[in-house]
C-alpha positions in Angstrom: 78.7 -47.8 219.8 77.3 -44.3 221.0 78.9 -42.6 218.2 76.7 -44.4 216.0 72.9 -43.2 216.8 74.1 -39.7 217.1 76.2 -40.4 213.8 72.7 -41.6 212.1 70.4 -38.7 213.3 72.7 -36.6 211.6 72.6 -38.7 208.6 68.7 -39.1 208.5 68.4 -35.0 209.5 71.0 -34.4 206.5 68.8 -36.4 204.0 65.7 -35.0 205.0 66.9 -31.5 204.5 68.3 -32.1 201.2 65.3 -34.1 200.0 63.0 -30.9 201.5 65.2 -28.5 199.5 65.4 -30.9 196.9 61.6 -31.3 196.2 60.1 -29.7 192.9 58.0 -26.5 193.5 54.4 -27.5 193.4 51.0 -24.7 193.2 50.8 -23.3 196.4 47.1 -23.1 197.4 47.4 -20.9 200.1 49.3 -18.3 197.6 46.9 -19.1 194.8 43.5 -18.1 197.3 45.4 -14.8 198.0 45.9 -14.1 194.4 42.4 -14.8 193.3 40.9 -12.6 195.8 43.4 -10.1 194.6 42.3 -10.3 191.3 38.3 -10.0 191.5 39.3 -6.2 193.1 42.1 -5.6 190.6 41.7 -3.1 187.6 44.1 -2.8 184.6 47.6 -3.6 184.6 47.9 -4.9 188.1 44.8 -7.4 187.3 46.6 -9.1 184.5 50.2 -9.3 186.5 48.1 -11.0 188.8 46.2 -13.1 186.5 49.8 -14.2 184.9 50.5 -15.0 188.8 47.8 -17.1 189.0 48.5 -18.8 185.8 52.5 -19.1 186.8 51.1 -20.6 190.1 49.1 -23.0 188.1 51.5 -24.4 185.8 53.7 -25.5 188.8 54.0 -29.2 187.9 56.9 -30.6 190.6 58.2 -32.5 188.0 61.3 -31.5 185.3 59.3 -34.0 182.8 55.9 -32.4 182.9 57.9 -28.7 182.8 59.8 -29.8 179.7 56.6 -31.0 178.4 54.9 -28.4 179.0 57.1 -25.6 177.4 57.5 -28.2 174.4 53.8 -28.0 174.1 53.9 -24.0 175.1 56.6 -23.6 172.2 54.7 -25.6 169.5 51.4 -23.3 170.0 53.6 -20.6 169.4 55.0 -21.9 166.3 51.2 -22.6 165.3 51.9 -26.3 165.2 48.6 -27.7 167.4 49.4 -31.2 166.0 52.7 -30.8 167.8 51.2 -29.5 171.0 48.8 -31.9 171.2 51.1 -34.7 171.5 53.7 -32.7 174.0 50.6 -32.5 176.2 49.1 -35.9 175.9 52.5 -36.8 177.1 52.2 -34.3 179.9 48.9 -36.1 180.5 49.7 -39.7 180.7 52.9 -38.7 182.6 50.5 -36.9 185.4 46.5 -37.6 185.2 46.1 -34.7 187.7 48.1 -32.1 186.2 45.4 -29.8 185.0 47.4 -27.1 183.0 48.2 -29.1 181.1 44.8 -30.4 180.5 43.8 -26.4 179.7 47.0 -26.6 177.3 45.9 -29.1 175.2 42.3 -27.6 174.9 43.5 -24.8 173.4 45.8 -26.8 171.0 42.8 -29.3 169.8 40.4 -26.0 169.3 43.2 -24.5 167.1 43.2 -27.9 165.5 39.6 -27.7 164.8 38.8 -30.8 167.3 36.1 -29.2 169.3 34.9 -32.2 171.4 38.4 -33.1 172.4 39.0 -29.7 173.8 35.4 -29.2 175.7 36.7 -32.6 177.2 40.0 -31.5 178.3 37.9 -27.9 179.5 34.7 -29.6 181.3 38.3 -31.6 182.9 40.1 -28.8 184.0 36.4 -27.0 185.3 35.3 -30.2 187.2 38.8 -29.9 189.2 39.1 -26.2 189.4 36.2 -24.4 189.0 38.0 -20.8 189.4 40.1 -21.6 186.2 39.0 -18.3 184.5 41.4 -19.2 181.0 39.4 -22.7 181.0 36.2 -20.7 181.5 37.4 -18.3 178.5 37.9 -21.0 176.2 34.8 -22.9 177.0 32.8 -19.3 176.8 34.4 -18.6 173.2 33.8 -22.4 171.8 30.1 -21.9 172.9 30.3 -18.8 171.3 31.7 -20.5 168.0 29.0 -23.5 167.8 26.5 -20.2 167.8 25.4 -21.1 171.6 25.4 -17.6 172.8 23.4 -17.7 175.3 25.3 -20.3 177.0 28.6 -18.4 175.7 27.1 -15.3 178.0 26.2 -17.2 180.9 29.9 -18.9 181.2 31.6 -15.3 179.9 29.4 -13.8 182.7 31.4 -16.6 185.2 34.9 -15.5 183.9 34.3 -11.9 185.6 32.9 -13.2 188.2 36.5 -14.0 189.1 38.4 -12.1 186.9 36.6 -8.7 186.7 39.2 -6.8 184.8 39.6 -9.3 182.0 38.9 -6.8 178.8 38.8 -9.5 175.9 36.0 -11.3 178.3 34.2 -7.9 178.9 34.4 -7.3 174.9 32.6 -10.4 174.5 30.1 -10.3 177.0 29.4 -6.7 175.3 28.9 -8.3 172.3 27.0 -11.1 173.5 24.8 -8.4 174.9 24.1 -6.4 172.1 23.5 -10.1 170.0 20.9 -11.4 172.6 18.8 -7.4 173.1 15.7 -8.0 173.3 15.6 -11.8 174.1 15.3 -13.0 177.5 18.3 -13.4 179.2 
């Protein structure tokens, strides 16, 4: 009988290791905080490696299903097929409420699919959870822009390099923005 307590410790500390090493990689926020003060003193190319960090850091799921999901939906914007990705991430969604990228995902797929409302949903979403989501930020500054709110576009484009100084296509449209608004209050 006193094999049997030792025999189950090393049952119980056997199972806990393989369920620790066995556990899906999930966004580390510790990692993530590093990275985004990384990136607001960034310049060029080592800005965008470390925006794609960010970005790799916040499509860490823990879950096969929402990764497969994901890269279906991923795959289908590639192919232009927004229809497509829209229902890969809606199935992302209902599988995991909290999973935010995929929230961001599926903005961009309803925008392409001309479904504006939908996709300032899914933004104002992933913005009330993570307000440092510079690509949510993006896409909410260049829909503004598109329903001819530029004003509003500039404010939220101003917000993106706030965090991500270095992002050129968000500088090029804050230039423009600019230009657009001289000579009206800002």
């Amino acid at each position: 009988m006193a094999y049997q307590p030792f025999h189950f410790k090393c049952v119980a500390a056997s199972l806990a290791l393989a369920v620790g090493f066995s556990l899906p990689a999930m966004a580390d926020q510790a990692r993530i905080d590093d990275l985004m003060a990384q990136l607001r003193e960034a310049e060029g190319l080592p800005a965008g490696r470390i925006a794609v960090e960010i970005q790799n850091e916040w499509s860490k799921s823990g879950s096969a299903a929402l990764d497969l999901l994901l890269r279906r939906g991923d795959d289908a914007l590639d192919e232009g097929d927004p229809l497509a990705a829209i229902e890969h991430l809606t199935a992302a969604i209902d599988h995991d409420p909290t999973y935010l990228e995929a929230y961001s995902r599926r903005a961009e797929a309803f925008y392409l699919n001309g479904n504006i409302g939908p996709a300032i949903d899914d933004l104002r979403h992933v913005l009330a959870n993570n307000p440092q989501h510079f690509s949510a930020l993006q896409g909410f500054g260049i829909i503004l822009f598109d329903m001819d709110k530029q004003q509003e576009s500039l404010e939220v484009l101003r917000q993106v390099l706030d965090i991500y100084p270095a992002d050129q296509t968000t500088q090029e449209y804050v230039n423009a923005l600019e230009v657009m608004l001289e000579g009206q209050a800002l």
